[in-house]
C-alpha positions as protocol buffer text, in pm:
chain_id: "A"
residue {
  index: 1
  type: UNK
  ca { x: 826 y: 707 z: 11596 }
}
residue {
  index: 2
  type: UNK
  ca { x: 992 y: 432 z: 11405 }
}
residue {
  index: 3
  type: UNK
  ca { x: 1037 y: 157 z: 11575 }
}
residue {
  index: 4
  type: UNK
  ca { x: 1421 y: -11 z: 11609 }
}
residue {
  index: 5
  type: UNK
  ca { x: 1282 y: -365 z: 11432 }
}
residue {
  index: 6
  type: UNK
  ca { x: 1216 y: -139 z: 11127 }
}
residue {
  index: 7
  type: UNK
  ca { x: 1547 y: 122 z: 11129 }
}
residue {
  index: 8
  type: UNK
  ca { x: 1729 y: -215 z: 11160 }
}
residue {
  index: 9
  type: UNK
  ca { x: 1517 y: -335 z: 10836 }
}
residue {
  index: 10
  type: UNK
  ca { x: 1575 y: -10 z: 10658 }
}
residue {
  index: 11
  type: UNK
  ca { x: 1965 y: -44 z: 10695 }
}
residue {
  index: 12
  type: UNK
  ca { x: 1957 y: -385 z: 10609 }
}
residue {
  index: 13
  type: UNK
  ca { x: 1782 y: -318 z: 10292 }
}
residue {
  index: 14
  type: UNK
  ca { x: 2054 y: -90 z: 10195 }
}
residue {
  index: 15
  type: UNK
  ca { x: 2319 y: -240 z: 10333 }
}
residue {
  index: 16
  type: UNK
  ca { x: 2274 y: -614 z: 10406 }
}
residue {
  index: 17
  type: UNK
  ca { x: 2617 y: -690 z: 10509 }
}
residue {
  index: 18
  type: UNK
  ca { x: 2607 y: -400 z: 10733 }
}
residue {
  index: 19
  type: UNK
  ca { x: 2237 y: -449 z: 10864 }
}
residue {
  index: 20
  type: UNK
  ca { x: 2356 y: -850 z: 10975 }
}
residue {
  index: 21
  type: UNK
  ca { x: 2644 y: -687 z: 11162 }
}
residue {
  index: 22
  type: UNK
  ca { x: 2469 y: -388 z: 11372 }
}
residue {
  index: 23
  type: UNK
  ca { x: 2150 y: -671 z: 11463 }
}
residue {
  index: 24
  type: UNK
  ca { x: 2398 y: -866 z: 11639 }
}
residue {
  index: 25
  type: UNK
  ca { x: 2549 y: -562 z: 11877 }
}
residue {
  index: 26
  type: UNK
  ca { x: 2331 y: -543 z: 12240 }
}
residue {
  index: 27
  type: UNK
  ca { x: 2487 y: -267 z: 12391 }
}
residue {
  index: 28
  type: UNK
  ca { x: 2727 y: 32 z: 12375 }
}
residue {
  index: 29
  type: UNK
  ca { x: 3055 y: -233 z: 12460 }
}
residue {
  index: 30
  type: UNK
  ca { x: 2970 y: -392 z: 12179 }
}
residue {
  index: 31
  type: UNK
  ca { x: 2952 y: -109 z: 11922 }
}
residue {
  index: 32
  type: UNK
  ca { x: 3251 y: 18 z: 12063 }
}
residue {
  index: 33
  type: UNK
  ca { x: 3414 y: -286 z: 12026 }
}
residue {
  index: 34
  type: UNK
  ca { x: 3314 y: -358 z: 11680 }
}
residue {
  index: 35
  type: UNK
  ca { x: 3360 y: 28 z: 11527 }
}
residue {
  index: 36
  type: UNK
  ca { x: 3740 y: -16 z: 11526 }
}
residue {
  index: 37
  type: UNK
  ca { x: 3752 y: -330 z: 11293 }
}
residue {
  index: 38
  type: UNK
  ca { x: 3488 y: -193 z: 11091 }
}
residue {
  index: 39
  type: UNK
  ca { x: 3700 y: 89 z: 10994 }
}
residue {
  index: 40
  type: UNK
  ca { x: 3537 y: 368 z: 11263 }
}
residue {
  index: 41
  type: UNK
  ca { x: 3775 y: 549 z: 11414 }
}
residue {
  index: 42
  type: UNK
  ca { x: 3697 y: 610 z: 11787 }
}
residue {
  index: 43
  type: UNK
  ca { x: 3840 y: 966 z: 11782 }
}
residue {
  index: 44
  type: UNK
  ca { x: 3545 y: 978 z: 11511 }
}
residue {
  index: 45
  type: UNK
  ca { x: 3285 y: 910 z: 11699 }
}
residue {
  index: 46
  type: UNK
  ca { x: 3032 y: 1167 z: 11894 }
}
residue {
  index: 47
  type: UNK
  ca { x: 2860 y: 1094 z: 12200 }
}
residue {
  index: 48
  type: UNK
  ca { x: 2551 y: 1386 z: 12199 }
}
residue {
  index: 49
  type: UNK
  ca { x: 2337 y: 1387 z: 12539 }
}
residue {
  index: 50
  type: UNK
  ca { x: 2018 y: 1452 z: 12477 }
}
residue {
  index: 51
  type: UNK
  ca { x: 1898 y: 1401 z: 12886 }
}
residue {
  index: 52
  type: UNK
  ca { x: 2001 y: 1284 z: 13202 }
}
residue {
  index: 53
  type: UNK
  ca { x: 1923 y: 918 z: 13045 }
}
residue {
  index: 54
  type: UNK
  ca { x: 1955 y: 939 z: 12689 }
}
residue {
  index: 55
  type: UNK
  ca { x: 2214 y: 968 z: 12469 }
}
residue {
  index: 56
  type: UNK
  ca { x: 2273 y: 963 z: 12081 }
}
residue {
  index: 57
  type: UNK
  ca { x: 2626 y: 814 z: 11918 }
}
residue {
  index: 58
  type: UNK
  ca { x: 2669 y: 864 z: 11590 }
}
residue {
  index: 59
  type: UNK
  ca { x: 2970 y: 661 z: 11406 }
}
residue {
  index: 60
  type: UNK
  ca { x: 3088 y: 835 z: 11060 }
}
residue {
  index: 61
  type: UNK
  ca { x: 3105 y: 523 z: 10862 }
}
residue {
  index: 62
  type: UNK
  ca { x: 3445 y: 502 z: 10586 }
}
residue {
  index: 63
  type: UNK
  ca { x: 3217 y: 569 z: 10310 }
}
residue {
  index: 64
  type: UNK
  ca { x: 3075 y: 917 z: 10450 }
}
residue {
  index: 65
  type: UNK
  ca { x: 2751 y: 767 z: 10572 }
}
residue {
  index: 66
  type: UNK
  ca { x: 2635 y: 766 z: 10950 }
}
residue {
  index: 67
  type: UNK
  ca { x: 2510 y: 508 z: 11186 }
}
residue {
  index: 68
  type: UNK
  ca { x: 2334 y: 678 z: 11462 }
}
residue {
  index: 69
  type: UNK
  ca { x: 2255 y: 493 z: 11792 }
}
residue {
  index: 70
  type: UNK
  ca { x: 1986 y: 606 z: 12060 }
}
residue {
  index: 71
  type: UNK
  ca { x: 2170 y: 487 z: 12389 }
}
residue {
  index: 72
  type: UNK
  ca { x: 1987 y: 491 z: 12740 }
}
């Protein structure tokens, strides 16, 4: 499994401005807070439970990409 240090790397070597912005969100208020002004829609986004614990959010980005979150 890859660990979050290096997903974070990956996006911020193809995507620096966006790789800067998603290191400095901590926690799902955060992302929430910030989709909006980045352009995300929150009707967009998906919330997938994957256990009692464990979620996945994805965020369709305006350019057709996707950020994907693991959120415990």
């Amino acid at each position: 499994m890859t660990s979050y240090h290096d997903q974070l790397a990956a996006v911020s070597a193809a995507d620096r401005v966006l790789g800067d912005r998603v290191a400095q969100l901590r926690n799902l208020e955060g992302i929430l807070g910030w989709a909006p002004g980045a352009g995300i829609p929150l009707a967009g986004i998906d919330l997938v439970q994957q256990d009692e614990y464990s979620y996945d959010l994805f965020l369709p980005l305006p350019d057709a990409r996707w950020l994907v979150f693991g959120v415990t």
